[in-house]
Backbone as CSV, one residue per row, in Angstrom:
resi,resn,N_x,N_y,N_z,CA_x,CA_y,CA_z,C_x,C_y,C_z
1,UNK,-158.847,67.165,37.340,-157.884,66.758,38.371,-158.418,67.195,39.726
2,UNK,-158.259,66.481,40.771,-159.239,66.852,41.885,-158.272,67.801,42.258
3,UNK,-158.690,68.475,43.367,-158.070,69.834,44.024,-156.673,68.711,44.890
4,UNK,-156.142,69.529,45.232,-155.359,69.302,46.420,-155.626,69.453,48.014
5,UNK,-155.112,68.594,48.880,-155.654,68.148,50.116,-155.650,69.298,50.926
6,UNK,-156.927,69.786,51.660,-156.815,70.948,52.393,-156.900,71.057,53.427
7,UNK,-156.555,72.092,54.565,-156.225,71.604,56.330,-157.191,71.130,56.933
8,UNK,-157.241,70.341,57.959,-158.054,69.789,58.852,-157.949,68.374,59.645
9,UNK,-158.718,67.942,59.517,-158.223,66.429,60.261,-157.721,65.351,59.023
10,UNK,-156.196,66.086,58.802,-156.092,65.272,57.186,-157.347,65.791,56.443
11,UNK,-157.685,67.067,56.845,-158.348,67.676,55.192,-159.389,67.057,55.424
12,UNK,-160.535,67.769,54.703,-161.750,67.395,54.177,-161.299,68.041,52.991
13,UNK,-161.314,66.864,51.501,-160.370,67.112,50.419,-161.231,66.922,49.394
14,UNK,-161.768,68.164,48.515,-162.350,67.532,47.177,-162.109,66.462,46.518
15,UNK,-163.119,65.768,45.644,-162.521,64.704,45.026,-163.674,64.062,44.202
16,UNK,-163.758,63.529,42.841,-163.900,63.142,42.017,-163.809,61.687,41.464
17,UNK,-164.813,60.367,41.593,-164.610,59.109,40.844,-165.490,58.450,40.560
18,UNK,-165.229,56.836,40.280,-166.462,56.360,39.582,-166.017,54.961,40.453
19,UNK,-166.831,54.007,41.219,-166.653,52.663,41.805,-167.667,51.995,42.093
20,UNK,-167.423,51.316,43.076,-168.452,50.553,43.628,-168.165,50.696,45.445
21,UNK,-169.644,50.979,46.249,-169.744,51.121,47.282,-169.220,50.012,47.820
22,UNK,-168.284,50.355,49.151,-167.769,49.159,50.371,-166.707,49.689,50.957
23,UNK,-166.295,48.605,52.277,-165.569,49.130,53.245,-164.022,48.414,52.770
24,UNK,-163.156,48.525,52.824,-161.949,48.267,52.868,-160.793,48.189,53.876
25,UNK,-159.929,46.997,53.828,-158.916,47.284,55.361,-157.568,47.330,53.806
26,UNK,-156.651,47.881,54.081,-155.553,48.732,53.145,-154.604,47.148,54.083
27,UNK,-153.841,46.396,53.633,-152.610,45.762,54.858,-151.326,46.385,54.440
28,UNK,-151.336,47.737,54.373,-149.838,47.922,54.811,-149.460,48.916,55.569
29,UNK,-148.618,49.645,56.167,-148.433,50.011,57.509,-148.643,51.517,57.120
30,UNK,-149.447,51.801,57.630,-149.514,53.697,56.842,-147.897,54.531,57.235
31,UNK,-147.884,55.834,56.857,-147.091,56.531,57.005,-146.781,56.910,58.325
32,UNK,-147.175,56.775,59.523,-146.978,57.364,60.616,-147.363,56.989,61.878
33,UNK,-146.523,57.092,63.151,-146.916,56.878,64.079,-147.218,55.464,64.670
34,UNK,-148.110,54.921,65.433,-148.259,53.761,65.934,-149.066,52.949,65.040
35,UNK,-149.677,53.620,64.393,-150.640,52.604,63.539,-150.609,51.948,62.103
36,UNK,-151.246,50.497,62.358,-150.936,49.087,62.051,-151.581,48.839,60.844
37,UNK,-153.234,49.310,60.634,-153.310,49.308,59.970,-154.563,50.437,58.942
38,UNK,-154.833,50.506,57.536,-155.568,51.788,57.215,-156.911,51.105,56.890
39,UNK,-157.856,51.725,57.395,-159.943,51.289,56.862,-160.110,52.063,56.391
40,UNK,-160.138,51.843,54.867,-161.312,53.045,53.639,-162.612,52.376,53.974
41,UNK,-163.453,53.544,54.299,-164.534,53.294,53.910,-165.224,54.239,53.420
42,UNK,-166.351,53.451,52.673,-167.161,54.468,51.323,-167.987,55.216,51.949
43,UNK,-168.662,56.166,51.022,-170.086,56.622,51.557,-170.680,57.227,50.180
44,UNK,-171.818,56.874,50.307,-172.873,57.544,49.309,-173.043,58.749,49.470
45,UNK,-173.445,59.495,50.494,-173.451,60.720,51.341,-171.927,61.526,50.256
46,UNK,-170.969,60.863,50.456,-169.720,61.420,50.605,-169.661,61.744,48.693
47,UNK,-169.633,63.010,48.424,-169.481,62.867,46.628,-168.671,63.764,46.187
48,UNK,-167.623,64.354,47.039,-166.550,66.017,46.820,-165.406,65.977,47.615
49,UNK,-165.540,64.842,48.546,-164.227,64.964,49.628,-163.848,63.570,50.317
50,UNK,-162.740,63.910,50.633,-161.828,63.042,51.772,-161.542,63.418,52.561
51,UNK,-161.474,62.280,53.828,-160.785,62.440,54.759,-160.733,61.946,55.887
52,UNK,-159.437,62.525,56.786,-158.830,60.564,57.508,-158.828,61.118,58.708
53,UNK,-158.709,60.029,59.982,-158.223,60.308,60.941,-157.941,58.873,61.847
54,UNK,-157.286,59.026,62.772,-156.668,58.026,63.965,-158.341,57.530,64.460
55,UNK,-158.164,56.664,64.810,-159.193,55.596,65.672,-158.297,54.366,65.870
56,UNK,-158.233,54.670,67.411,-156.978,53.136,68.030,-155.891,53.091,66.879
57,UNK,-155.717,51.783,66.917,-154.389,51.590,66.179,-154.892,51.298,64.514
58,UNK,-155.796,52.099,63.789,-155.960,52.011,62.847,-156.514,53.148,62.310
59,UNK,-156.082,53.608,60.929,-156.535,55.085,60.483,-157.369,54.492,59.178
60,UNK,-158.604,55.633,59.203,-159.415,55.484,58.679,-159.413,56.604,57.547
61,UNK,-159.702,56.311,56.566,-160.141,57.487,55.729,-161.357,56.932,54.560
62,UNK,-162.329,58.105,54.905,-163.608,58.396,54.103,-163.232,58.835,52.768
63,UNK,-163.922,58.118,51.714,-163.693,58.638,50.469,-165.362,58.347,49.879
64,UNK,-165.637,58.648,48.830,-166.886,58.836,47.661,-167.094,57.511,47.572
65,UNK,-168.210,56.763,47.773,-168.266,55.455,47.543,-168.175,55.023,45.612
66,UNK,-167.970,56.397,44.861,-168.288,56.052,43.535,-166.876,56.261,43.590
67,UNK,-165.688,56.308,44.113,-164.417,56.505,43.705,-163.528,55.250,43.638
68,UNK,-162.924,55.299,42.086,-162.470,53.661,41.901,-161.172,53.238,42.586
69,UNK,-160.480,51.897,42.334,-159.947,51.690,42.817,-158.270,52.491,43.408
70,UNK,-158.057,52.685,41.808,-156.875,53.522,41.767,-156.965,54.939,41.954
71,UNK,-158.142,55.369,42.232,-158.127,56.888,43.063,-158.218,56.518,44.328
72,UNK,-158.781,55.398,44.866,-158.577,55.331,46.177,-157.458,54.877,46.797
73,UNK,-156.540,54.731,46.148,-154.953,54.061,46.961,-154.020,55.384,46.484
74,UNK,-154.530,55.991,45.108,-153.509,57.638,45.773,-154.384,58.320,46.485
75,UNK,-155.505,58.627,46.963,-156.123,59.444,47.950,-155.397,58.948,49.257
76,UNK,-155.328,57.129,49.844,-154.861,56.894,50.953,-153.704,57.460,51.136
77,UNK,-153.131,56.997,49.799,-151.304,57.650,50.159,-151.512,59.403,50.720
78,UNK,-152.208,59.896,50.053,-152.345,61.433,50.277,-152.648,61.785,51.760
79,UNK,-153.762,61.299,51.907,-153.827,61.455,52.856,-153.055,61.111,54.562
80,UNK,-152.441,59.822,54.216,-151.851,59.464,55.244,-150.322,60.251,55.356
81,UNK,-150.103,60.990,54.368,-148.982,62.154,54.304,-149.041,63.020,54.685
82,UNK,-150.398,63.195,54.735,-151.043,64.978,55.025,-151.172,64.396,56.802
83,UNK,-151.692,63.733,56.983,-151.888,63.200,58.221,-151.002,63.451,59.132
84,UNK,-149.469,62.074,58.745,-148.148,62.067,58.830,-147.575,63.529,59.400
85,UNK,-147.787,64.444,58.209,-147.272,65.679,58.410,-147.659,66.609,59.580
86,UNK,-149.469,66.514,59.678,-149.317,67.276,60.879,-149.275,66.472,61.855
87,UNK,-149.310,65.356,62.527,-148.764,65.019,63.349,-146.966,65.307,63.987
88,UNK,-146.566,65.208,63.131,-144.903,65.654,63.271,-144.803,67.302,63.796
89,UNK,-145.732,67.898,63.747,-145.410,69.183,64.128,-145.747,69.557,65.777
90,UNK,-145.987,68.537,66.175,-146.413,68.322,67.625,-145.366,67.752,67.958
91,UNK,-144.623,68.445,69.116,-143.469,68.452,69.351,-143.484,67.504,71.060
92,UNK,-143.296,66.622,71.269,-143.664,65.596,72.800,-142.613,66.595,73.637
93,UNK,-142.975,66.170,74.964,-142.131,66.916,76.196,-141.571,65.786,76.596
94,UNK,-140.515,65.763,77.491,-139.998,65.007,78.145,-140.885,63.678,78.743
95,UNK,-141.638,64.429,79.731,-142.459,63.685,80.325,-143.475,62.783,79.480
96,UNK,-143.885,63.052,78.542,-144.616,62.748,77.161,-143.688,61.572,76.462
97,UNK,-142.471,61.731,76.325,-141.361,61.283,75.874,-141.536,59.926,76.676
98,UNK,-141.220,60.021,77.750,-140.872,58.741,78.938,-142.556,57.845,78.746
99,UNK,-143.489,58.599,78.675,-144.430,57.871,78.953,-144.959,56.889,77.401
100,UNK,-144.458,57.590,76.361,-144.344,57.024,75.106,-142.978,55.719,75.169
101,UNK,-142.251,56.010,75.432,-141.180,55.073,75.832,-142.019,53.809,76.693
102,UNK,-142.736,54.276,77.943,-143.069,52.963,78.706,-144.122,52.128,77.276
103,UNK,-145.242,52.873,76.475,-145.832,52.288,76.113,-145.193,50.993,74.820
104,UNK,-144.209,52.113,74.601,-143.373,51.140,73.445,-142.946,49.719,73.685
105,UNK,-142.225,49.681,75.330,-142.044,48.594,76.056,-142.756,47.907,76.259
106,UNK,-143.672,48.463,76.247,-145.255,47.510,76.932,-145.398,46.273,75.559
107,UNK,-145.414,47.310,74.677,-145.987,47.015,73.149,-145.073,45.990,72.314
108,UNK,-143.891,45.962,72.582,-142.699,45.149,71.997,-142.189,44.303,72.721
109,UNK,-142.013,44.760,74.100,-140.699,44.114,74.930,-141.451,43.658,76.199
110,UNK,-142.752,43.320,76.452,-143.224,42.691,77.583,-143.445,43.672,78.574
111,UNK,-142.563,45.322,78.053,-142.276,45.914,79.799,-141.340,45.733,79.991
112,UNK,-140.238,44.470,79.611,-139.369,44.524,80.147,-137.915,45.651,80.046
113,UNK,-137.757,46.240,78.966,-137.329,47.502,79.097,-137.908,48.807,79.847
114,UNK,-137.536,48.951,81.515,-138.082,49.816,81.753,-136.675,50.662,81.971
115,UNK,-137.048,52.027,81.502,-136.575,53.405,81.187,-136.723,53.956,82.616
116,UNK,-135.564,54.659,83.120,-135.725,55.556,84.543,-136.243,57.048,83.780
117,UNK,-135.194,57.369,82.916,-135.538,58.461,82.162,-135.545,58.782,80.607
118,UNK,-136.360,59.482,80.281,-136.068,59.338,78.435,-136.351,61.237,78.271
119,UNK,-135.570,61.983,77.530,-135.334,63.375,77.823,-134.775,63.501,76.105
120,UNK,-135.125,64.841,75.739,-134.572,65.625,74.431,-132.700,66.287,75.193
121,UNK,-132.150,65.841,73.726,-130.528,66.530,74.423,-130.324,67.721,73.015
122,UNK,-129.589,68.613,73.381,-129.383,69.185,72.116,-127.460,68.798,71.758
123,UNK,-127.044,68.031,72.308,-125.685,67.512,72.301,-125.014,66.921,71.395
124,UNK,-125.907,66.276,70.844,-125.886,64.666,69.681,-126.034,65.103,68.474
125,UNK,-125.208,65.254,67.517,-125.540,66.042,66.493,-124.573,64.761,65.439
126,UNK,-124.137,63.814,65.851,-123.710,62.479,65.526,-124.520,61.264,65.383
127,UNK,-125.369,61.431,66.528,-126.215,60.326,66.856,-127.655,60.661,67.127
128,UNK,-128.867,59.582,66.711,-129.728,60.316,66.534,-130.490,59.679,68.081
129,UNK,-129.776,58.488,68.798,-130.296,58.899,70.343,-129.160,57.739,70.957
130,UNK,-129.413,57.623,72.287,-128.270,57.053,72.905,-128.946,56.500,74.108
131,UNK,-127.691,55.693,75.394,-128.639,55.269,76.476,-127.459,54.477,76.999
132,UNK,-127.932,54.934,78.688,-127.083,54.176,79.867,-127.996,53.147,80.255
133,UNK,-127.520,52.079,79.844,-127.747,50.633,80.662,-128.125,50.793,82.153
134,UNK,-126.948,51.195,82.467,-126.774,51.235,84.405,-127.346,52.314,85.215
135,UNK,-127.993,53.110,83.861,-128.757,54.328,84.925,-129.970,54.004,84.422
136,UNK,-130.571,53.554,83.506,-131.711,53.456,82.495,-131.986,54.639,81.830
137,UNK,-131.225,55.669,81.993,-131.801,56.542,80.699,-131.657,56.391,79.399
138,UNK,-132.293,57.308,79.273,-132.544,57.265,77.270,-132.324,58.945,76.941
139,UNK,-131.868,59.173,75.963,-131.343,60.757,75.317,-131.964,60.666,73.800
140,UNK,-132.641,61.135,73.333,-132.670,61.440,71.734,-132.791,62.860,71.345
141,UNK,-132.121,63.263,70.022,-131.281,64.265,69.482,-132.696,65.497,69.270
142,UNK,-132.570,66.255,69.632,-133.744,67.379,69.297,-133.225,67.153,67.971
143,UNK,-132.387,67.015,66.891,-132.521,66.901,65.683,-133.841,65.901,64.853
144,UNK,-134.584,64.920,66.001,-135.639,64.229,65.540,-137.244,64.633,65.845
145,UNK,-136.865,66.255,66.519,-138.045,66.815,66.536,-138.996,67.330,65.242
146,UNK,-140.005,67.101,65.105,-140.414,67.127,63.479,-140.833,66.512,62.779
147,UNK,-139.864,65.442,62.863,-140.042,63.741,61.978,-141.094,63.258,62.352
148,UNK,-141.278,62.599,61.747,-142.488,61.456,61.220,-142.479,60.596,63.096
149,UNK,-143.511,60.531,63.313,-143.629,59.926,64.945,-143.439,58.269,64.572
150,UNK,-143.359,57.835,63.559,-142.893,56.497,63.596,-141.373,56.650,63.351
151,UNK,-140.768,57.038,62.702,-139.398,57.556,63.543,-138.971,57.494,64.405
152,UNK,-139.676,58.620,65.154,-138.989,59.011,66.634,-139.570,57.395,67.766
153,UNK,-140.297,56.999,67.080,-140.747,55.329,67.913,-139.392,54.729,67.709
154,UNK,-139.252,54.408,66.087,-138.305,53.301,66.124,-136.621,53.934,66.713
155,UNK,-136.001,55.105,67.038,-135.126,55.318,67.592,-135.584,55.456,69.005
156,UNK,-136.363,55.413,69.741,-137.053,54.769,70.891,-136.582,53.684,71.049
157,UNK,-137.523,52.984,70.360,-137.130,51.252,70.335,-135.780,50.990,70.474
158,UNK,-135.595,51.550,70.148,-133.593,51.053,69.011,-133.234,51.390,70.963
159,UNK,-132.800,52.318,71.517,-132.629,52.394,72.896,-133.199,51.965,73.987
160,UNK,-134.618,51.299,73.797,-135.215,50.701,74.511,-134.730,49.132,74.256
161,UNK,-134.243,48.813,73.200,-133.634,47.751,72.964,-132.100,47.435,74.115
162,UNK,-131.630,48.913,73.979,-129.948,48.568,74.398,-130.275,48.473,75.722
163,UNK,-131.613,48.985,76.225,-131.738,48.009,78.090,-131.761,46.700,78.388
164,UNK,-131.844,46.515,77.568,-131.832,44.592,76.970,-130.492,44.304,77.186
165,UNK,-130.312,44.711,75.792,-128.868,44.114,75.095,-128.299,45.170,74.704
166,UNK,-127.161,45.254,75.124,-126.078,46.468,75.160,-125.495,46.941,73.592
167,UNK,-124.919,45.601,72.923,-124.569,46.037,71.622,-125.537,45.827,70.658
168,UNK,-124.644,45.947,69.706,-125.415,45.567,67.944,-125.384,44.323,67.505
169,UNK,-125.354,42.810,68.414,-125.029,41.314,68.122,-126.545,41.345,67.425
170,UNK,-126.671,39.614,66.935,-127.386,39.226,66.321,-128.817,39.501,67.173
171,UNK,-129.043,39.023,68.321,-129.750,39.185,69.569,-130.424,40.507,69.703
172,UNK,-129.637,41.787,69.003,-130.160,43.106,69.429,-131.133,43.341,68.155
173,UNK,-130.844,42.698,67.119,-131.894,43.429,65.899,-132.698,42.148,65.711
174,UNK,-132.307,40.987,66.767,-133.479,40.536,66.373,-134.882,41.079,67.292
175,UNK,-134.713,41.831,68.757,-135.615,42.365,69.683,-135.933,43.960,68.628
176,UNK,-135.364,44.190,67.683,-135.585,45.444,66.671,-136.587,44.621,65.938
177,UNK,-136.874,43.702,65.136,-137.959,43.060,64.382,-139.280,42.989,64.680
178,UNK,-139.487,43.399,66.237,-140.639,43.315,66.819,-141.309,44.481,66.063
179,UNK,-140.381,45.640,66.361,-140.932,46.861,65.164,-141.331,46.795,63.781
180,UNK,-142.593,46.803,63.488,-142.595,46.439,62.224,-142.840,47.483,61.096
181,UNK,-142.095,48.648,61.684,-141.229,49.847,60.860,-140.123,50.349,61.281
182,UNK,-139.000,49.064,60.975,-138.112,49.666,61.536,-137.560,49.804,59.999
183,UNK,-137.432,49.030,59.411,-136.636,49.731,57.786,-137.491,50.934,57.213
184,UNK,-138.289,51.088,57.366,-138.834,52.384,56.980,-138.194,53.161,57.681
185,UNK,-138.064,53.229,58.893,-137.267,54.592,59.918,-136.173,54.605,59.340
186,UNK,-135.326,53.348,59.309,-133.871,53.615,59.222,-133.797,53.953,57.730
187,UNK,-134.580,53.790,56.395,-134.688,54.088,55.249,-134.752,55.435,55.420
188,UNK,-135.730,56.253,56.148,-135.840,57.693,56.600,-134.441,58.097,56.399
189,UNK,-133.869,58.009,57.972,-133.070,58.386,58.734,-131.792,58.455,57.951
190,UNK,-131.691,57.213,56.905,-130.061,57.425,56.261,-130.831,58.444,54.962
191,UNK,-131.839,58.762,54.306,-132.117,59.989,53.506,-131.832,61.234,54.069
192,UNK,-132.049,61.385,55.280,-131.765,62.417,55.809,-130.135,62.706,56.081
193,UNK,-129.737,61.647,56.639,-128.172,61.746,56.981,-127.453,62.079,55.181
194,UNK,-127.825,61.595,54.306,-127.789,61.721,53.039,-128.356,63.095,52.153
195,UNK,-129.051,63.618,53.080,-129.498,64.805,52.333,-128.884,66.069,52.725
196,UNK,-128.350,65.689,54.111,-127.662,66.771,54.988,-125.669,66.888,54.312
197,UNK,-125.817,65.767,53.543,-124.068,65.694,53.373,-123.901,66.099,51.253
198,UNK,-125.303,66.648,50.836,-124.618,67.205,49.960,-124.815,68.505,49.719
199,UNK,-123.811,68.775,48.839,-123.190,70.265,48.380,-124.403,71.268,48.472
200,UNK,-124.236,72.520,48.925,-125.423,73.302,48.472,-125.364,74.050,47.559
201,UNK,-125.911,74.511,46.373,-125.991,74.857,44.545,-125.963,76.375,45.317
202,UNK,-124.917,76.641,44.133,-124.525,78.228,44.214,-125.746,78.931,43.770
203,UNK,-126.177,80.227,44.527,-127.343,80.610,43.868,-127.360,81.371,41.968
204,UNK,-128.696,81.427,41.871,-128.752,81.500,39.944,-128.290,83.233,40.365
205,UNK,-127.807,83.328,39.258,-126.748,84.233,39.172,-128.603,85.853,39.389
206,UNK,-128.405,86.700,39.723,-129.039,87.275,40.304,-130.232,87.549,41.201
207,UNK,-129.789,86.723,42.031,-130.523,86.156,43.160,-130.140,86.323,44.022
């Protein structure tokens, strides 16, 4: 059983298989952040480890060119978790915040959602972000500090949307579709709202 994934840029991760050398594009949306899509590629060189990292809007991860198919789609998953994860521990500033906001606009909405301000609140413990039309700000919940940065995008979006369009009509989720993780976020987001609302187990009796 190969080792488990160890720290670094997504690990340089032992590993163990048998395939055929070549490059690969993965089409489905990795675990995190802005990027669209994942490139395995092999290496001969490479015969004990993995490992991934960001390049533009596509993440790459190196694996054993002798590693077969089905070790290489749980290595991706692995890795793009391990990835996922430390990215989330990088916590954006305000200013960081707003300027991620303009790019989102750029990226979905033409620009045309422009944001005066986008700021962490510790207030919202209901909602996981909010937003004045008539002032252009944007508020999201320090409760989404942590999470997965494609997350904290699509509740971005979701308020970068209501500069648009104010409510929840047909019109507002269809300018949400542009995101093309937004059911993954909101799949997130109600696990969490779901994980926070049950019971907590009495501890085992001497403990």
């Amino acid at each position: 059983m190969p080792a488990d994934p160890s720290p670094g840029l997504a690990g340089e991760t032992p590993a163990r298989s048998a395939g055929t050398p070549q490059r690969s594009v993965v089409d489905r949306p990795p675990r995190a952040s802005a990027t669209s899509a994942v490139e395995v590629r092999r290496s001969t060189r490479r015969s004990r480890t993995v490992s991934a990292y960001r390049e533009g809007d596509r993440t790459i991860v190196l694996i054993p060119a002798r590693m077969s198919e089905a070790e290489e789609q749980r290595w991706v998953n692995v890795m793009l978790d391990k990835l996922a994860a430390q990215e989330s521990k990088r916590i954006l500033g305000d200013s960081e915040l707003t300027e991620r906001a303009e790019r989102l606009s750029a990226q979905y909405f033409e620009g045309r959602a422009r944001p005066a301000s986008v700021r962490w609140v510790t207030n919202q413990n209901t909602r996981w972000g909010s937003c004045t039309p008539a002032e252009g700000s944007i508020r999201l919940s320090h409760r989404l500090q942590g999470m997965p940065e494609y997350v904290v995008d699509y509740v971005l979006v979701h308020e970068l949307a209501h500069l648009l369009v104010p409510g929840h009509g047909p019109r507002f989720w269809r300018l949400l579709e542009a995101y093309p993780r937004t059911e993954r976020a909101r799949g997130y987001l109600e696990g969490v709202v779901a994980a926070d609302r049950l019971p907590h187990l009495p501890a085992a009796r001497g403990e």
